[in-house]
C-alpha positions in Angstrom: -14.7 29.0 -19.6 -13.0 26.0 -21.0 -15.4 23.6 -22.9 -14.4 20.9 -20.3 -16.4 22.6 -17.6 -18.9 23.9 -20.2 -19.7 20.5 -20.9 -19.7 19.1 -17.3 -21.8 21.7 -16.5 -24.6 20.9 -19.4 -24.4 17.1 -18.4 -24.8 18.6 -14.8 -22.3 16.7 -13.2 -20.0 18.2 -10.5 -16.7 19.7 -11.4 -14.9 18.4 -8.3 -13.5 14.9 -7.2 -15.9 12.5 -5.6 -14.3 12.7 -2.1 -15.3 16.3 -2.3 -18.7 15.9 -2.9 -18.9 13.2 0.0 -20.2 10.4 -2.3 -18.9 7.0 -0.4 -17.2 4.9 -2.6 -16.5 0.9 -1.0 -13.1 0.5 0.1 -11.0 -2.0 -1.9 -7.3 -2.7 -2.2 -7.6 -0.6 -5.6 -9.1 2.0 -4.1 -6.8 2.3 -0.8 -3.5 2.2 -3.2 -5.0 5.0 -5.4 -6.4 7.5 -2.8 -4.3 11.0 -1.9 -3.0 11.7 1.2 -5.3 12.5 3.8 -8.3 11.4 1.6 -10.3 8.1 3.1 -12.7 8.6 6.3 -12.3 5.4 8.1 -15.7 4.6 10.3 -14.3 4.7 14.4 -14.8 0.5 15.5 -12.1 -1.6 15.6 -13.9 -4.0 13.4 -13.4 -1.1 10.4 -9.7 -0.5 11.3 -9.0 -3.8 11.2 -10.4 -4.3 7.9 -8.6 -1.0 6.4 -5.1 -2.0 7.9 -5.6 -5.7 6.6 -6.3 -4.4 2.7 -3.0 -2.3 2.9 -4.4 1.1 4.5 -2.5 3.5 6.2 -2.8 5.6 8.4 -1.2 8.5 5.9 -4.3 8.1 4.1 -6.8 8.9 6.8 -8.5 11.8 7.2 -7.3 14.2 9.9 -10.6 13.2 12.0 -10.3 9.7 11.2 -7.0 9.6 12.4 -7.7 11.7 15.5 -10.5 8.9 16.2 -8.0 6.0 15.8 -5.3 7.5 18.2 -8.4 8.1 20.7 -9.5 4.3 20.1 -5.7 2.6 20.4 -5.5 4.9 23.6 -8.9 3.6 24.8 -8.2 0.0 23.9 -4.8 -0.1 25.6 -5.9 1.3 28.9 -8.3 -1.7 28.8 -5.9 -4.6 28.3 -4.2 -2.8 31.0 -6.8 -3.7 33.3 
């Protein structure tokens, strides 16, 4: 092994990225403009992807399921004003 992961492993920390150990981290402008691809789980109210768009989110950054969610919600929210 190479002493990187030896030494991870003594100081029993993980040897993957935060997002794939499902720790949350708060969601800043930082954070939005560094996160991958397909990385950030946006929570499914309008109040939450309001606040992700406004601090410069996209939708290219959402999860598959988050973004599955927001379609379903702009299709729900459109047949409303419809009404």
């Amino acid at each position: 092994m190479s002493e990187a992961i030896e030494k991870k492993l003594e100081e029993n920390k993980s040897l993957f990225d935060e997002v794939l150990d499902g720790t949350k981290v708060q969601l800043t402008r930082k954070n939005i403009e560094k996160a991958a691809p397909n990385s950030i789980n946006v929570v499914n109210n309008g109040f939450a992807y309001d606040e992700y768009f406004k601090m410069g989110g996209t939708v290219a950054k959402m999860t598959f399921q988050s973004t599955k969610n927001f379609k379903d919600f702009v299709k729900i929210r459109s047949g409303e004003k419809q009404k």
